[in-house]
C-alpha positions in Angstrom: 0.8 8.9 -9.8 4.2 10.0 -8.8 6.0 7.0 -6.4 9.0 6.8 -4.7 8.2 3.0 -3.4 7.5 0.5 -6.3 7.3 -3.4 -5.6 7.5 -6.0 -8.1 4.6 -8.9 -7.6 5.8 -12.2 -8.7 2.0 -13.9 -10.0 1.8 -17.3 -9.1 -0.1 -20.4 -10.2 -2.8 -20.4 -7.5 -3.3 -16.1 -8.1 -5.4 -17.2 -11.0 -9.5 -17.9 -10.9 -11.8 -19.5 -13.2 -12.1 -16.7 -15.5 -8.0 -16.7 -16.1 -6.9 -13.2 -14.2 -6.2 -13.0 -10.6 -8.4 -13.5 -8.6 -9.7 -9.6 -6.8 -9.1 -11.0 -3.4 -5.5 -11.8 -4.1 -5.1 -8.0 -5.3 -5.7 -7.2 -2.0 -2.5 -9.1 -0.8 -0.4 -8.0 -3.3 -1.4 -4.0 -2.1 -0.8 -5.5 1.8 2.4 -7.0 0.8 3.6 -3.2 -0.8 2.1 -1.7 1.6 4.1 -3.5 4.0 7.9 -3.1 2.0 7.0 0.3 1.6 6.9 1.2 5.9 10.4 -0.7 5.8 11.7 1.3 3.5 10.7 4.2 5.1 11.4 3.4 8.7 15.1 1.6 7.1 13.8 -2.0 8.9 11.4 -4.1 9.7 9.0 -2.9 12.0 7.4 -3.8 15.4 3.6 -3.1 15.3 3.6 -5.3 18.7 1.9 -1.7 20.7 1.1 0.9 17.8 0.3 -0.2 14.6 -1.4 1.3 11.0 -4.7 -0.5 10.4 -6.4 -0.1 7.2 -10.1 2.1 7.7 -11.3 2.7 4.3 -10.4 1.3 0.9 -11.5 2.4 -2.2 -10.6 0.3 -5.5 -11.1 -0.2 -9.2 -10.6 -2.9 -10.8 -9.7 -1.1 -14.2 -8.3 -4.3 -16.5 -7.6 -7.6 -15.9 -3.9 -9.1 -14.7 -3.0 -12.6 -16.7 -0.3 -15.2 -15.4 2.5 -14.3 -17.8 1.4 -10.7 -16.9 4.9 -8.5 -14.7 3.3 -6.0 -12.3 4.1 -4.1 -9.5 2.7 -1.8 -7.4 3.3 1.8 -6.7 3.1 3.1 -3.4 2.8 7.3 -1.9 1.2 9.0 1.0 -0.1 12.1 -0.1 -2.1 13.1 3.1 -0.9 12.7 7.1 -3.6 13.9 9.8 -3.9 13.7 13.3 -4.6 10.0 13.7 -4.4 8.9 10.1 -2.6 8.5 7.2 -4.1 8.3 3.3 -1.8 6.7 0.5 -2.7 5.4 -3.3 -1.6 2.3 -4.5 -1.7 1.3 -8.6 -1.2 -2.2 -9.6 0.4 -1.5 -12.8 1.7 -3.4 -15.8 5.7 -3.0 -15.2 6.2 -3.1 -19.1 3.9 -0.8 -20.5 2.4 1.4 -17.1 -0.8 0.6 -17.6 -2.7 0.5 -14.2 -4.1 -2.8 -13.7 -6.3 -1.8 -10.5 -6.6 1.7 -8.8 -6.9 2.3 -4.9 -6.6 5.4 -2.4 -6.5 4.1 1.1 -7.2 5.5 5.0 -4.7 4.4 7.1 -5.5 4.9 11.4 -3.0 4.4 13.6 -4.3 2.4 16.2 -3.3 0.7 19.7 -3.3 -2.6 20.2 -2.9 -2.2 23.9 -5.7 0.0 24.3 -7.3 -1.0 21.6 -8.3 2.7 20.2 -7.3 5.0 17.6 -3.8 7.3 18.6 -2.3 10.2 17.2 -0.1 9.1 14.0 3.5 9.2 15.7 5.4 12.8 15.1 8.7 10.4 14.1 6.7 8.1 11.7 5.0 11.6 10.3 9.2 13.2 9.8 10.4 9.6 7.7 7.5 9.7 5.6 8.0 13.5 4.4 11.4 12.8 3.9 10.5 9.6 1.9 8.0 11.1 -0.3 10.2 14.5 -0.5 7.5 16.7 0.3 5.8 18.7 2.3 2.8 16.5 2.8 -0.2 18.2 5.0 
């Protein structure tokens, strides 16, 4: 997977379960956390999601080989699909010395009022940012 967004995950203490890997639940904050630094970097600051906001529909994820303490990862970002009211993105967790993915996941993004509390159409500016982000022409 080609990424122009890559976050380094520092693994702490508490990351680590009974059976010495992180725990699979804690993955998931690690991909929230990049997911997060990624929509800065593309917008250029910290966004507002007080009214609109990107709310996660559908994850899918493998688990493909187990992250240690001592272990350096990071994850690796891209949207490679934008519709009307959604975006889809894949995030690896991978091994930052070697590349080996850690855990796999392709993700369904809806953007989503918190007003109204229903689905919207995926703003036309946040749709321009991440094309020129990803530098292509992304459906």
């Amino acid at each position: 997977m080609n990424s122009n967004h890559t976050q380094k995950i520092q693994i702490r203490f508490g990351d680590i379960d009974l059976m010495g890997h992180v725990n699979n639940g804690i993955q998931l904050g690690y991909l929230d956390l990049a997911r997060w630094k990624y929509f800065e970097q593309v917008y250029g600051q910290t966004i507002s999601w007080d009214d609109a906001a990107l709310i996660v529909a559908h994850l899918d994820i493998d688990f493909v080989s187990p992250i240690l303490l001592n272990d350096q990862v990071e994850v690796h970002t891209s949207i490679y699909k934008i519709g009307n009211k959604s975006i889809s993105l894949k995030q690896n967790i991978v091994d930052a010395n070697t590349g080996d993915i850690k855990t796999k996941t392709t993700q369904v993004m809806v953007a989503f009022s918190q007003k109204s509390g229903k689905s919207i159409e995926v703003p036309e500016i946040l749709k321009i940012r991440i094309r020129e982000f990803e530098k292509t022409s992304i459906k």
